[in-house]
C-alpha positions as CSV (number, residue, x, y, z in Angstrom):
1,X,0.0,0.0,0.0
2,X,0.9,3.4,-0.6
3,X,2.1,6.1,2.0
4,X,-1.0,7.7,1.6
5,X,-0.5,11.4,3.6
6,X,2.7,11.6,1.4
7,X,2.2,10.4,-1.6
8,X,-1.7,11.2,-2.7
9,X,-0.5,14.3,-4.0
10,X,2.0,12.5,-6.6
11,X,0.9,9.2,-6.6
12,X,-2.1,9.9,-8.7
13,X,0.7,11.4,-11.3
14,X,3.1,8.7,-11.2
15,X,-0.1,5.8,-12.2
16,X,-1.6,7.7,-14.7
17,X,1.9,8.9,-16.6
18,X,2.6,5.5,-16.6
19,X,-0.3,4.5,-18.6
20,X,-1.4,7.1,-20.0
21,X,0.4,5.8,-23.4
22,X,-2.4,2.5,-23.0
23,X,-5.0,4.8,-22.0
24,X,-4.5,7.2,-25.0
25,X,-4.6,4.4,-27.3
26,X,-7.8,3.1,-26.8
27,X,-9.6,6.8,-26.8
28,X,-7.8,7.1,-30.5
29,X,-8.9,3.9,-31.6
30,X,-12.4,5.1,-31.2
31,X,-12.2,8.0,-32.5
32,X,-9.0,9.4,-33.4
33,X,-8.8,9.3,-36.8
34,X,-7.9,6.1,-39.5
35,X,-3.8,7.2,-38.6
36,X,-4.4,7.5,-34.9
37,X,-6.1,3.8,-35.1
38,X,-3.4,2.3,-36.9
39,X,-0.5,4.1,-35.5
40,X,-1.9,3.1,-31.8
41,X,-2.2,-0.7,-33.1
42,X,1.2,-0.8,-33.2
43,X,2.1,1.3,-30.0
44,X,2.3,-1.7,-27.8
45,X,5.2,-2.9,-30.1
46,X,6.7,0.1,-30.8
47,X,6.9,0.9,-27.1
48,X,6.9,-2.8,-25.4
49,X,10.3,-2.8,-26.8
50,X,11.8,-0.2,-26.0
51,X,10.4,0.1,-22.7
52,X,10.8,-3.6,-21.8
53,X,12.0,-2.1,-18.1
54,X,8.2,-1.6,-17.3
55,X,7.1,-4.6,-18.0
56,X,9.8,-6.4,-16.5
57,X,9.6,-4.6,-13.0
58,X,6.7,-6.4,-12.5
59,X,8.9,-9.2,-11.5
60,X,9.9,-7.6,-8.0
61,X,6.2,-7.3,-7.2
62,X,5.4,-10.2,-6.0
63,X,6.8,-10.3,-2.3
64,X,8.7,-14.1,-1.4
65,X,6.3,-13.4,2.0
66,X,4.1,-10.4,1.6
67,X,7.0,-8.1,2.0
68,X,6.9,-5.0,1.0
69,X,8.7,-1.7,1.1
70,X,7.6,1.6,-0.5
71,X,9.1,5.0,-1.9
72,X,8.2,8.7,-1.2
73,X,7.5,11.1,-4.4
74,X,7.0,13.6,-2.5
75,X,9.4,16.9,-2.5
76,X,10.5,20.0,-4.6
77,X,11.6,18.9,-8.5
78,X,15.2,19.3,-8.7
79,X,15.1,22.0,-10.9
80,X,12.0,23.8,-9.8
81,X,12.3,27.5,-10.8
82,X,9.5,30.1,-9.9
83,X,7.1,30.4,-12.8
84,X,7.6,34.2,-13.5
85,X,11.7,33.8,-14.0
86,X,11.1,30.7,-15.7
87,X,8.5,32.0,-18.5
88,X,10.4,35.1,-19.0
89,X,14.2,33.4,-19.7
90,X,12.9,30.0,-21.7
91,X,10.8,29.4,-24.4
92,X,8.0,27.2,-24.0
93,X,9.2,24.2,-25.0
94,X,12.3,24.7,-22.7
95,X,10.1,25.5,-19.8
96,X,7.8,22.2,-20.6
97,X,10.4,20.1,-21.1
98,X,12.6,20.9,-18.3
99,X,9.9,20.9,-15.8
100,X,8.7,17.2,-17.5
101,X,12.0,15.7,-17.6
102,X,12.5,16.6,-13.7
103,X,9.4,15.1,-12.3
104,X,10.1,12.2,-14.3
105,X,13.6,12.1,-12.3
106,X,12.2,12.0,-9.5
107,X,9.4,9.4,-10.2
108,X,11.9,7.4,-11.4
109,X,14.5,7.6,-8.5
110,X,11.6,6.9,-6.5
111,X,10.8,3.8,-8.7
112,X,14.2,2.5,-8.5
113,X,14.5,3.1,-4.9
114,X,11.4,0.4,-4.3
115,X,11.9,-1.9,-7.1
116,X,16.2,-1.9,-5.3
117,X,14.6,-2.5,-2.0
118,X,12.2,-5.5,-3.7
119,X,15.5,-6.7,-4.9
120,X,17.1,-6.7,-1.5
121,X,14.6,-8.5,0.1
122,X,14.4,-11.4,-2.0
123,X,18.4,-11.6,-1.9
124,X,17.7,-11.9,2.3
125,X,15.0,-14.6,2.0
126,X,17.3,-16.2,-0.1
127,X,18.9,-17.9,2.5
128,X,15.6,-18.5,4.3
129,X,12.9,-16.6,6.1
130,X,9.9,-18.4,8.0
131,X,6.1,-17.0,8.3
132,X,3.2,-17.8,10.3
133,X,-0.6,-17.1,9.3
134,X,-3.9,-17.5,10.7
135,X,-6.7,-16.6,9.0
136,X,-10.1,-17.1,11.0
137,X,-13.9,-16.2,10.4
138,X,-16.3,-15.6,12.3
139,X,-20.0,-16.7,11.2
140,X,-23.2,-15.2,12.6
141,X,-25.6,-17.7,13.7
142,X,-28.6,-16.4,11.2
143,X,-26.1,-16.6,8.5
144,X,-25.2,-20.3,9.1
145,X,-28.6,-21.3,9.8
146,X,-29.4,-19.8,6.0
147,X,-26.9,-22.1,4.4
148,X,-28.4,-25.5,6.8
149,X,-25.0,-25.4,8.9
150,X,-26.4,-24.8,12.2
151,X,-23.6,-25.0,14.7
152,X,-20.8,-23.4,12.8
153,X,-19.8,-20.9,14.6
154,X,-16.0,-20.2,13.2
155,X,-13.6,-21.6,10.3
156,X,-9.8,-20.8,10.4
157,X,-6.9,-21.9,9.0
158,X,-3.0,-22.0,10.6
159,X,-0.2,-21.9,8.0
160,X,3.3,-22.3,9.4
161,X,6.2,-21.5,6.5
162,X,9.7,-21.7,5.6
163,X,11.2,-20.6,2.0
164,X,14.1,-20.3,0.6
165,X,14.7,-19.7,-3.5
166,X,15.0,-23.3,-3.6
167,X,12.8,-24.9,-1.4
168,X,9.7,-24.5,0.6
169,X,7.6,-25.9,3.5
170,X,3.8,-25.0,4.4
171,X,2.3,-26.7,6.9
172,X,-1.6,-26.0,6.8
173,X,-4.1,-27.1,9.8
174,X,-7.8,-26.5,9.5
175,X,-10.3,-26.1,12.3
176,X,-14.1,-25.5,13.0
177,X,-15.2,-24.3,16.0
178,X,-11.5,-23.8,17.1
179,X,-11.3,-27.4,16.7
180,X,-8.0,-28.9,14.5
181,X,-10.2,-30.7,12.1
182,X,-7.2,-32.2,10.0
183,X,-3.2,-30.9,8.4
184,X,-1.6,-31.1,5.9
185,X,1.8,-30.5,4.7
186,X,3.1,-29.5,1.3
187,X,6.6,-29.4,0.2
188,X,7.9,-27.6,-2.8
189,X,11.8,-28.9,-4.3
190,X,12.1,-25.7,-7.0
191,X,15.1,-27.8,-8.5
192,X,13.3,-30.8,-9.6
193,X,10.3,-28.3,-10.1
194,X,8.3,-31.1,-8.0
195,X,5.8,-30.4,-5.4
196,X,5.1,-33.2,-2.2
197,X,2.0,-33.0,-0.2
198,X,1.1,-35.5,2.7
199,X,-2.1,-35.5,5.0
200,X,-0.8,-37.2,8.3
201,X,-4.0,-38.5,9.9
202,X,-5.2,-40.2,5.9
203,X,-1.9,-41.7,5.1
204,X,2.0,-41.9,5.3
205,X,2.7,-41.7,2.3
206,X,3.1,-38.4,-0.1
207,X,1.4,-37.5,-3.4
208,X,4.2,-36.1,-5.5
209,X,3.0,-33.3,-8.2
210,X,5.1,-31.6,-11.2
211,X,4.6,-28.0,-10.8
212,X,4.7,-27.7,-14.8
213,X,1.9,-30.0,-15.4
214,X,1.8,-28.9,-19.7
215,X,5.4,-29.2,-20.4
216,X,5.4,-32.1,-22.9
217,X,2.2,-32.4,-23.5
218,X,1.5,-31.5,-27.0
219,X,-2.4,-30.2,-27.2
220,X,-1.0,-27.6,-24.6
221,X,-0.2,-24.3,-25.2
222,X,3.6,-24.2,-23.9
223,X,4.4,-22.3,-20.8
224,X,6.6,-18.9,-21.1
225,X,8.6,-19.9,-18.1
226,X,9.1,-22.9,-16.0
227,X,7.9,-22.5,-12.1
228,X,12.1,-23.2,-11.9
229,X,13.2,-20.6,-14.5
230,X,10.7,-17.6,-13.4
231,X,11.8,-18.2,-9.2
232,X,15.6,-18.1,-10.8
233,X,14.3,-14.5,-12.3
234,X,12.9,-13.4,-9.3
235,X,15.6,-14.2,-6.9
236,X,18.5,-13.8,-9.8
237,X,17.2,-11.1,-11.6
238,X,19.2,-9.2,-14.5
239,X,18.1,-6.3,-14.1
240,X,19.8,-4.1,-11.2
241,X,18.0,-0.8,-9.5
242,X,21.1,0.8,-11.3
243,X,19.7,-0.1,-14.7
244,X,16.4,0.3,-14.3
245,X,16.9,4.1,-13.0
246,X,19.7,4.5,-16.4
247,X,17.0,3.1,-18.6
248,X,13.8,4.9,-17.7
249,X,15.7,8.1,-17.7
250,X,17.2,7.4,-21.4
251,X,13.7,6.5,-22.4
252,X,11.6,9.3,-21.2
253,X,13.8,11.5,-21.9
254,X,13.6,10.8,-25.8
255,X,9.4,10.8,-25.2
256,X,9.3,14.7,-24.0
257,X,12.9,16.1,-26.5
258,X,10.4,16.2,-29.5
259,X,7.4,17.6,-27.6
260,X,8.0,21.2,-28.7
261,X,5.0,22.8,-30.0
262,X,4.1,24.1,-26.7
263,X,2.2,27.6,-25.4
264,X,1.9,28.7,-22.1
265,X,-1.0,30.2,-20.3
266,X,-1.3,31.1,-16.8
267,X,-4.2,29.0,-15.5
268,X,-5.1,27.0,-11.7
269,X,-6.8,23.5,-10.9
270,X,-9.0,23.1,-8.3
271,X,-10.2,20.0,-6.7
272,X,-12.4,19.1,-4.0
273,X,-12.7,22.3,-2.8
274,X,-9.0,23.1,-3.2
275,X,-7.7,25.6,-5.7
276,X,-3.9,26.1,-6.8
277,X,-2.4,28.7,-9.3
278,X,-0.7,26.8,-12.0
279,X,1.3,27.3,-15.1
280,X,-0.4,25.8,-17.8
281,X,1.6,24.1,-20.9
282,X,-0.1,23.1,-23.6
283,X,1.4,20.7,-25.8
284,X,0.2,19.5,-29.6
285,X,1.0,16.1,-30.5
286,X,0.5,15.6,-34.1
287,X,1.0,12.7,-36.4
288,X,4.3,13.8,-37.3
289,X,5.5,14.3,-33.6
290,X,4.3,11.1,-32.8
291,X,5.5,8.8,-35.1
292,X,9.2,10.7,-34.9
293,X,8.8,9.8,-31.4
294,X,7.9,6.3,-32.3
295,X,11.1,6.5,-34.7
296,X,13.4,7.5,-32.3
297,X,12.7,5.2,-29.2
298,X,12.9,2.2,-31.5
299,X,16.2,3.2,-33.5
300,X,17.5,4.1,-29.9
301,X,15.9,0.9,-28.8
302,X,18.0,-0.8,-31.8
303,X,21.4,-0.3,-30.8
304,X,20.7,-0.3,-26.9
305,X,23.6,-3.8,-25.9
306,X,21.5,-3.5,-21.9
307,X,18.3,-3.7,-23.3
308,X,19.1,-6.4,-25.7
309,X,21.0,-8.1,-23.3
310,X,17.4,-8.0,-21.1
311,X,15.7,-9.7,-23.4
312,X,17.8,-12.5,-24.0
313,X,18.2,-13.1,-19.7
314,X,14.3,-13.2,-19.8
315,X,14.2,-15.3,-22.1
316,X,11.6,-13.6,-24.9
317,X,14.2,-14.7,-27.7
318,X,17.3,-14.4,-29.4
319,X,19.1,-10.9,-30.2
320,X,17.9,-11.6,-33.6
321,X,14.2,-12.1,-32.7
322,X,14.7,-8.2,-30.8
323,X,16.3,-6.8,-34.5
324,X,13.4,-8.6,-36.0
325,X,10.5,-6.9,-33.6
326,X,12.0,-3.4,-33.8
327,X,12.3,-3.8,-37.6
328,X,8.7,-4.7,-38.3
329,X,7.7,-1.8,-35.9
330,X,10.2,0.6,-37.9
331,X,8.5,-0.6,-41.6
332,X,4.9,-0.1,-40.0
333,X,6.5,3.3,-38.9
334,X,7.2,4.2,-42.6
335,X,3.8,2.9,-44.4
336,X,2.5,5.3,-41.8
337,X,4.2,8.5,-43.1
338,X,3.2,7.6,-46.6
339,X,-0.4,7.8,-46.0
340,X,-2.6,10.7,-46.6
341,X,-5.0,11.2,-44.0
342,X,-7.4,14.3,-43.8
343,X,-9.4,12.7,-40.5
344,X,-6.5,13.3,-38.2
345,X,-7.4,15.4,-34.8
346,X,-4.1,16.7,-33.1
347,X,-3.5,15.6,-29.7
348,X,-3.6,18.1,-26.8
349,X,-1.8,17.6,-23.7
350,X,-2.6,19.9,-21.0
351,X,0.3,20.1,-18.1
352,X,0.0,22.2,-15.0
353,X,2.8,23.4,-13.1
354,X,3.1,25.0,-9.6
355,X,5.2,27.5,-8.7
356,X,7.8,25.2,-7.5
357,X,8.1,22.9,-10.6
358,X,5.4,20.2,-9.6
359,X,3.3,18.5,-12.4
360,X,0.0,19.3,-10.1
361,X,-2.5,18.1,-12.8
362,X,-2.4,16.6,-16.3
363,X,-5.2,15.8,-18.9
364,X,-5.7,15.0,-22.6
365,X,-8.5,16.7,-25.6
366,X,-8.4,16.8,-29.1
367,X,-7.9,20.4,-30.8
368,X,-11.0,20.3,-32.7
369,X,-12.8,19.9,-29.3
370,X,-10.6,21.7,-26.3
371,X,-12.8,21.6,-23.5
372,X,-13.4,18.1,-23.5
373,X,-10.8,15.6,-21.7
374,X,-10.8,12.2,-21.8
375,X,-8.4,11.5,-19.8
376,X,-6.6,12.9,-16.9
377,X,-5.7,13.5,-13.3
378,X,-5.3,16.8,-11.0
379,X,-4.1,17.1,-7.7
380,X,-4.2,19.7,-5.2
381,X,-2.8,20.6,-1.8
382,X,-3.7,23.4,1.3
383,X,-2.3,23.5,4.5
384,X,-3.1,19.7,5.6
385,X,-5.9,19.2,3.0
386,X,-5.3,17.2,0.0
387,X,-7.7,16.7,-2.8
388,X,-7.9,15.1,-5.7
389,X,-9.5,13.5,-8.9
390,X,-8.9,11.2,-11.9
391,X,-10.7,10.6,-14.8
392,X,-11.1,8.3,-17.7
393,X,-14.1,8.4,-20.5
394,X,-13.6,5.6,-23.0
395,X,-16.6,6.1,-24.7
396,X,-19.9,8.2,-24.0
397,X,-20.9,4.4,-22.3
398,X,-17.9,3.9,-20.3
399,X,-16.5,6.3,-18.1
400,X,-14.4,6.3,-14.8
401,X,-14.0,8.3,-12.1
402,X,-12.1,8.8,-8.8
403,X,-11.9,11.7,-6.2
404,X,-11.3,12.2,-2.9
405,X,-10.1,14.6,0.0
406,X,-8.1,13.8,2.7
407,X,-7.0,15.6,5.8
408,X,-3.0,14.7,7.0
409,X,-1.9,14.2,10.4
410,X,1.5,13.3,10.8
411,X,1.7,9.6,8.4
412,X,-2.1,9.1,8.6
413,X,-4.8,10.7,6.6
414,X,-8.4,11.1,7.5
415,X,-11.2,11.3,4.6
416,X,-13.5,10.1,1.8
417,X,-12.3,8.7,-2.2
418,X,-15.4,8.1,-4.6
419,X,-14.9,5.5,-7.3
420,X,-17.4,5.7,-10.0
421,X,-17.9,4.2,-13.5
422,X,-19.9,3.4,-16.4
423,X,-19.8,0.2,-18.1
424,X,-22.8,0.9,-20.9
425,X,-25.1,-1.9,-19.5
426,X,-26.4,-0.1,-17.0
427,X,-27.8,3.8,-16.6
428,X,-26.9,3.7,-13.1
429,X,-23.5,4.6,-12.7
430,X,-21.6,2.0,-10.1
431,X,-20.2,4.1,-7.0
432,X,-18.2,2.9,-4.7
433,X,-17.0,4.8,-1.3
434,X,-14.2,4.4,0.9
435,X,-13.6,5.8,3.8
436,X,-10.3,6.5,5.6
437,X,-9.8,6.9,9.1
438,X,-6.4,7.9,10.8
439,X,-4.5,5.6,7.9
440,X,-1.3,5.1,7.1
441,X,1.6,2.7,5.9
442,X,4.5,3.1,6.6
443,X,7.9,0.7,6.5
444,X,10.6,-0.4,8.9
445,X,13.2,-1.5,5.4
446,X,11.8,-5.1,5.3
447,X,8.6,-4.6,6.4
448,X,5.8,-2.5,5.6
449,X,3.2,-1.8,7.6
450,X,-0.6,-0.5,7.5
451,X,-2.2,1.1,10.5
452,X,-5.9,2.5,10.7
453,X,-9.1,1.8,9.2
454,X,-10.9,2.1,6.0
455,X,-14.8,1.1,4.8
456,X,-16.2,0.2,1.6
457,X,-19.4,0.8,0.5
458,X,-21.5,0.8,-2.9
459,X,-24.5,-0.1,-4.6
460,X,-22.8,-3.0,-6.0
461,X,-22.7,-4.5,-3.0
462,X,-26.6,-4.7,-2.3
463,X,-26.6,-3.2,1.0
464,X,-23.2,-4.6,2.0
465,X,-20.2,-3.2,3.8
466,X,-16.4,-4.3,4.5
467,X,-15.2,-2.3,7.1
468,X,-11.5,-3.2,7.5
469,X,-8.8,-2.6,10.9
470,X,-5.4,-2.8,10.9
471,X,-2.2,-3.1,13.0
472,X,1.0,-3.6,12.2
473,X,4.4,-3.3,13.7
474,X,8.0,-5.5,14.6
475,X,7.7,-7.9,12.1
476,X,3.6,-8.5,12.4
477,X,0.3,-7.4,11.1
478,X,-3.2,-7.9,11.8
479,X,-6.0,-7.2,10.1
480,X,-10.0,-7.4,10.9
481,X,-12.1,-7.7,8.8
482,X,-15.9,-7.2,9.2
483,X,-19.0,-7.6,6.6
484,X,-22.1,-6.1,7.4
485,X,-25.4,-6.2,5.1
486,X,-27.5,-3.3,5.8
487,X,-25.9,-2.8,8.8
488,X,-25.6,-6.4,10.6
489,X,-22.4,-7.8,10.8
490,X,-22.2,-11.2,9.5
491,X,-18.7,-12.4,9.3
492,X,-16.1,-11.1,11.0
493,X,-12.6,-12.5,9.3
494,X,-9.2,-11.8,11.3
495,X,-5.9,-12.1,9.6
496,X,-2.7,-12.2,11.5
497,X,0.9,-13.1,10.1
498,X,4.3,-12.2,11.1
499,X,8.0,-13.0,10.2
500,X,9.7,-15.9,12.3
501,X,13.5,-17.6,12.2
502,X,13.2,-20.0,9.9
503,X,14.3,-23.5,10.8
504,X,15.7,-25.9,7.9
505,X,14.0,-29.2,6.6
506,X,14.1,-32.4,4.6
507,X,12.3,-33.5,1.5
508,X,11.3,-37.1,2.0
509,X,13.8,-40.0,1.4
510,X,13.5,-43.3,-0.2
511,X,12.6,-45.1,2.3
512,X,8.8,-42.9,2.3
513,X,6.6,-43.8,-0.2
514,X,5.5,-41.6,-3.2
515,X,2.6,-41.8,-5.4
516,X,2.5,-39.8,-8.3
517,X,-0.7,-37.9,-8.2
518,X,-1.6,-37.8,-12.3
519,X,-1.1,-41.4,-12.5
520,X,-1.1,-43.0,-9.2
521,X,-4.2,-41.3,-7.6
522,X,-6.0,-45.0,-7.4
523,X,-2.9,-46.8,-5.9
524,X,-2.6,-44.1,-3.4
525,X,-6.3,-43.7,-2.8
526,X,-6.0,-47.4,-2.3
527,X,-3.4,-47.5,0.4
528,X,-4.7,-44.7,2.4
529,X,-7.3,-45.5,6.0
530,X,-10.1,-43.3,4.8
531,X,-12.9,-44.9,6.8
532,X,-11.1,-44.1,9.8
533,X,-9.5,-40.7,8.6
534,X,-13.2,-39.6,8.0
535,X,-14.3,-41.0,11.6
536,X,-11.9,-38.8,12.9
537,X,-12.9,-35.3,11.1
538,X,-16.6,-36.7,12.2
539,X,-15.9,-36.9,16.1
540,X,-13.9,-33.3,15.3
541,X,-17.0,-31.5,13.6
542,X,-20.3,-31.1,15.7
543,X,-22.7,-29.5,12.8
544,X,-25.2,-31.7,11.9
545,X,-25.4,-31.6,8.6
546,X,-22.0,-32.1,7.6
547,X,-22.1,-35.2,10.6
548,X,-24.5,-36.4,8.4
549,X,-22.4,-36.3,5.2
550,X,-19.3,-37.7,6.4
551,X,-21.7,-40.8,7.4
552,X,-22.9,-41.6,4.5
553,X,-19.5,-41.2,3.1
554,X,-18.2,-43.6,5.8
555,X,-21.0,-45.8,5.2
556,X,-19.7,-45.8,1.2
557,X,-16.9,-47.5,2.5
């Protein structure tokens, strides 16, 4: 989660600039023009490649144990200059792209500065980090007796962990009514790419399972990475914080040099209540513009030995398949200059500047229609109030829409976001509310943390609420979770985990049997004390109706 008090101002910014590229290509397809709708068919080659970094960071994302760290956007642009020296000593283009190139510094430091610190952590769980987990819920009586399971008061589960990048060991026990009803364990070798699972109390023996089930099997559609090869990636990975940072910065940069068709106007946003003077540069983004843009990333793109290099570590082909990509983008490039196309609307992107250099608000119109955006984002600050709003309009059908305010004290913020959005099957737009209260996260280096509490509400919930509580701190969090229809609470679901020492294990020997579970589920079946392993969950379990299942299933045998 997001430091929310420091980064809602910049946050909003950082998301949308990073897909605003997407975003702007699906408005065009609709109605951009016949060149817009071609040229954005093949944006998601022209750019995938050059800006494989993106894609790839998505890689440190996924947390070896839910950990998480986070980075703060927040803070004056390295070159901020006050507006009024700045629009008297540059021309507009200078003033737009200096100001654009420095908050894209700084998002980008701030980007590295995470995806290093995902980096570190998985090098540290590397050599083994443990977890515990509890997740338990808590049933209200009317509910149960809705679904026939009178006397089912609670479900939890307890999960016990150790990892390392080559090996893993969960050991799961399930209870109802705070009764252990069974375990199991499950075992995960990433060498042999093999996963062992044994339930004690049914038999002794393990079920062995390949964790790439399709490889070799020729009606199914390959897989792009082994479960092997993409842990190797995550705990090995090629690409360094150092690179990232030196590639986003080489890439942007080449996306804003040929913006220069820029006027200025003094102008403010206001949001929520909250208004702040702004500088106002308006950019035109032709057809030209664009596909030099297009022509420059990918010739850069061409001769670029890291990100070539990148492609080849993750495995997405040869050096010759990444000549052969860029080369078909760069001929699609040229059939596009050779057309003629009279339908063409030039792009308009509206940037607003604050005094100190700040991108406060961005958003995107067509210059044959000026006042309309389809896209966009402002953000706005006073004192400790922070407001802001994004929008997105697809079609006259399909919209989306988010704005809050907030109130800061200290690391937690107090307030209400709106979600809202069309989906052109219904007339009734779908709103969502969530409500913050004293909120924050924050992050110790290894651990990140959430604090506070936060409710969500909406009619697509008929009537239904999830307020949520958290605590976190020294290597633990909890969370509480209640749902409430219409103002009852119904189930009540508390989640607690925390970092332990982790303590080695064994994968079993050859003197424990092991049953292949895609072709020796009958022998294993066979060998295992059912009758009694269902006896025992019976005597565990005291709801009737479920007694009265596992009889007739013990009766079956």
């Amino acid at each position: 989660m997001l430091d929310c008090q420091k980064n809602i101002k910049h946050s909003t910014n950082d998301l949308l600039s990073t897909n605003e590229s997407k975003l702007i290509t699906e408005q065009q397809r609709s109605g951009g023009g016949s060149f817009n709708k071609a040229f954005f068919r093949c944006l998601p080659r022209v750019f995938g490649t050059a800006m494989l970094t993106l894609v790839l960071m998505v890689l440190s994302l996924v947390g070896p144990t839910a950990v998480n760290a986070y980075a703060e956007t927040t803070g004056t642009s390295k070159t901020a200059v006050a507006k009024e020296t700045t629009v008297s000593t540059e021309t507009p283009a200078d003033y737009y792209q200096s100001v654009e190139k420095a908050n894209l510094e700084k998002q980008i430091d701030a980007i590295s500065k995470y995806y290093g610190q995902c980096l570190d952590n998985y090098k540290k769980s590397k050599a083994g980090i443990g977890t515990e987990m509890t997740i338990k819920a808590d049933i209200d009586p009317s509910l149960v007796s809705s679904m026939g399971l009178e006397g089912l008061n609670s479900v939890k589960a307890a999960i016990k962990s150790m990892q390392t990048d080559k090996k893993s060991k969960s050991e799961i026990s399930l209870f109802t009514n705070d009764k252990e009803v069974t375990k199991l364990n499950v075992l995960v070798d990433m060498d042999k790419e093999l996963e062992y699972i044994i339930i004690p109390e049914l038999s002794k023996a393990y079920l062995k399972l390949s964790m790439n089930p399709t490889n070799g099997v020729s009606n199914q559609t390959p897989i792009p990475f082994t479960t092997k090869e993409l842990m190797d990636l995550l705990y090995n990975n090629p690409l360094s914080a150092e690179l990232l940072n030196k590639l986003l910065n080489k890439y942007s940069s080449i996306l804003v040099e040929d913006l220069d068709d820029v006027s200025l106007i003094n102008d403010n946003v206001t949001t929520s209540g909250i208004n702040e003077v702004a500088t106002r540069a308006a950019v035109q983004i032709t057809k030209n513009t664009q596909l030099d843009i297009a022509e420059k990333v990918l010739k850069t793109a061409k001769s670029d030995t890291d990100l070539a290099d990148l492609y080849v570590k993750f495995k997405l082909g040869t050096k010759q398949d990444y000549t052969n990509v860029i080369n078909a983008a760069l001929a699609q490039i040229t059939e596009e200059r050779s057309k003629a196309d009279t339908e063409d609307k030039n792009l308009v992107m509206n940037v607003f500047v604050d005094a100190d250099g700040n991108i406060i608000a961005r958003d995107f119109t067509y210059d044959n229609d000026p006042k309309t955006s389809f896209l966009g984002y402002v953000s706005a600050k006073k004192g400790s109030d922070i407001g802001f709003e994004a929008w997105y309009t697809m079609s006259k059908d399909e919209t989306f829409k988010i704005d809050g305010k907030m109130k800061e004290d200290g690391k937690a913020v107090t307030g209400d976001i709106h979600i809202a959005f069309t989906d052109g099957k219904s007339s009734v737009p779908n709103k969502f509310l969530v409500k913050l209260e004293n909120f924050s996260s924050t992050s110790d280096g290894y651990t990140s943390y959430m604090n506070g509490k936060f409710t969500i509400t909406g009619n697509l919930l008929s009537g239904m609420s999830i307020a949520v509580d958290c605590a976190g701190k020294d290597k633990s969090q909890t969370m509480k979770m209640d749902f409430a229809q219409y103002e009852k609470k119904l189930v009540s679901v508390l989640v607690n985990s925390k970092i332990i020492e982790y303590k080695d294990f064994k994968f079993p020997d050859k003197s424990v049997k092991v049953y292949d579970m895609m072709t020796q589920m009958e022998d294993y079946m066979a060998s295992a004390d059912i009758q009694n392993y269902l006896k025992s969950i019976n005597k565990k379990i005291d709801v009737k109706s479920i007694n009265t299942v596992l009889d007739q299933m013990i009766s079956a045998y």
